[in-house]
C-alpha positions as CSV (number, residue, x, y, z in Angstrom):
1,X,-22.7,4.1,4.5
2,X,-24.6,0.9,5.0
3,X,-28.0,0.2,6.2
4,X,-29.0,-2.8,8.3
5,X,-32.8,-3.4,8.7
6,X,-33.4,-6.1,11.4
7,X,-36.6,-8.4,11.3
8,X,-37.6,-12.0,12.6
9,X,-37.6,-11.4,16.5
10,X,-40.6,-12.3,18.5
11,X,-42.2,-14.1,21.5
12,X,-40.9,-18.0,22.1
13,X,-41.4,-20.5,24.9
14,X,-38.4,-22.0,26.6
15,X,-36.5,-24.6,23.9
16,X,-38.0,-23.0,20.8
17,X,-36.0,-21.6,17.7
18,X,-35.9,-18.0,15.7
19,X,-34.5,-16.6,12.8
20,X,-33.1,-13.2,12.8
21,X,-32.4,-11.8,9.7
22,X,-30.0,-8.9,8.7
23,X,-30.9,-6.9,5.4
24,X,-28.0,-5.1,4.2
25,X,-27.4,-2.2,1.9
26,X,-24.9,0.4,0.8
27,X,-21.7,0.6,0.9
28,X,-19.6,-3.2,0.8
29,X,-18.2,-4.0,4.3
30,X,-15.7,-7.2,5.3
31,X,-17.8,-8.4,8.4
32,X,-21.6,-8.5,10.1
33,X,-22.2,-9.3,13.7
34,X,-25.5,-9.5,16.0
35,X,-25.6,-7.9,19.6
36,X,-27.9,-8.4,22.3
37,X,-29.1,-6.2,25.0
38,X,-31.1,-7.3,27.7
39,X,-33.4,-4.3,30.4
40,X,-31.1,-2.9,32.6
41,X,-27.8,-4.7,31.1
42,X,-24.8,-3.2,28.9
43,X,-24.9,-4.8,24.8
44,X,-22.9,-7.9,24.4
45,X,-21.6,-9.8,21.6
46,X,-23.2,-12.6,20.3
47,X,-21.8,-13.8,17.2
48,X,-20.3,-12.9,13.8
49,X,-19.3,-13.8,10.3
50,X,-16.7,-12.7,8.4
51,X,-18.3,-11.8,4.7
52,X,-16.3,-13.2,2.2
53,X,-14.9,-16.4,4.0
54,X,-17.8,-17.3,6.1
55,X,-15.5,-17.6,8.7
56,X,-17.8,-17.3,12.5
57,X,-17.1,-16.6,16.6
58,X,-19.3,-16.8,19.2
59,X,-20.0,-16.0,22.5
60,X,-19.2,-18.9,25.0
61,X,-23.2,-18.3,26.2
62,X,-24.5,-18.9,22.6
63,X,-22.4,-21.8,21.1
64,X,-23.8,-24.6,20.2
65,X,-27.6,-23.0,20.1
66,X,-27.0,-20.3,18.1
67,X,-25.6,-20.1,14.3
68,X,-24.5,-17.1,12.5
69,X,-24.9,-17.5,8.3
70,X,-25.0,-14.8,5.1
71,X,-26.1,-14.8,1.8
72,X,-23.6,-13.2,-0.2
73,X,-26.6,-12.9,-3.0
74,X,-28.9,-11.6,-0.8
75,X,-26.5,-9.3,1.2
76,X,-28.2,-10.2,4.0
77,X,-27.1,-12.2,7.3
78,X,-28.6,-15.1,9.5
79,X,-28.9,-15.7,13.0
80,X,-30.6,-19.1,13.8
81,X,-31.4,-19.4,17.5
82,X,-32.2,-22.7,18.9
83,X,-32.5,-23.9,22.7
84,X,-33.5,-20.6,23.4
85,X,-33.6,-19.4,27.0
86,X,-35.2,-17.0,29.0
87,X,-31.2,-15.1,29.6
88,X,-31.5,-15.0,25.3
89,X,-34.5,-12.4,25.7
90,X,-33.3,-9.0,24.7
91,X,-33.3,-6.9,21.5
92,X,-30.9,-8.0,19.1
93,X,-28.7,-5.6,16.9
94,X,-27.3,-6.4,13.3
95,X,-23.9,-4.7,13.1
96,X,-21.5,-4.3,10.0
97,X,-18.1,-3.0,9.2
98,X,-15.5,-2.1,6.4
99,X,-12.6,-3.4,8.2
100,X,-11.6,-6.5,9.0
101,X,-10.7,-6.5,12.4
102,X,-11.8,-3.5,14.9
103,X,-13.1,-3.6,18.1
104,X,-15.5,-0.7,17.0
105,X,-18.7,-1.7,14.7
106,X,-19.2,1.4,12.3
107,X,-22.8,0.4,10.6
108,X,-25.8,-0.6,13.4
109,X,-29.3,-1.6,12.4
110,X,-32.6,-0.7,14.7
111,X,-32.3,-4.1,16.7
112,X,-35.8,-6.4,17.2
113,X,-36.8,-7.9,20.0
114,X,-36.5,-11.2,21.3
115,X,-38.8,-12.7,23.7
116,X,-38.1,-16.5,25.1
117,X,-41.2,-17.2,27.8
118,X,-43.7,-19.3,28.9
């Protein structure tokens, strides 16, 4: 098992910068990713890192604003949002998993919310 606790969301204006941050415990697991879902709209992917390498993919909508990190130390993950928008408002899920390619997450954390609004 592994736990992911969420923090760092908030309320932003238009063209402001977060940091999400993904504390992770447990078991070991090969790859983290963050999730958004927005009122009234399915989760999507956003971005994730694959643990050891620090190899990252993003979602077309995010690249370029948004950067995906880890602290092997720390266990813990980075998301650093910048040029947000109000479309990036939704609450953001950590997710983690043992293997290295699945289109299944197995671990989720509780998600924080993300506010971008004038």
């Amino acid at each position: 098992q592994v736990q992911l606790v969420e923090s760092g969301g908030g309320l932003v204006q238009p063209g402001g910068t977060l940091r999400l941050s993904c504390a992770a415990s447990g078991s070991t697991f090969s790859r983290m990713g963050w999730f958004r879902q927005a009122p009234g709209k399915e989760r999507e992917f956003v971005a994730r890192v694959i643990w050891n390498s620090g190899s990252t993919y993003y979602a077309d909508s995010v690249k370029g604003r948004f950067t995906i990190s880890r602290d092997n130390a720390e266990n813990t993950g980075y998301l650093q949002m910048n040029s947000l928008k109000p479309d990036d408002t939704a609450v953001y899920y950590c997710a983690a998993d043992p293997r290295a390619w699945s289109v299944t997450w197995a671990y989720w954390g509780q998600g924080t919310q993300v506010t971008v609004s004038s």
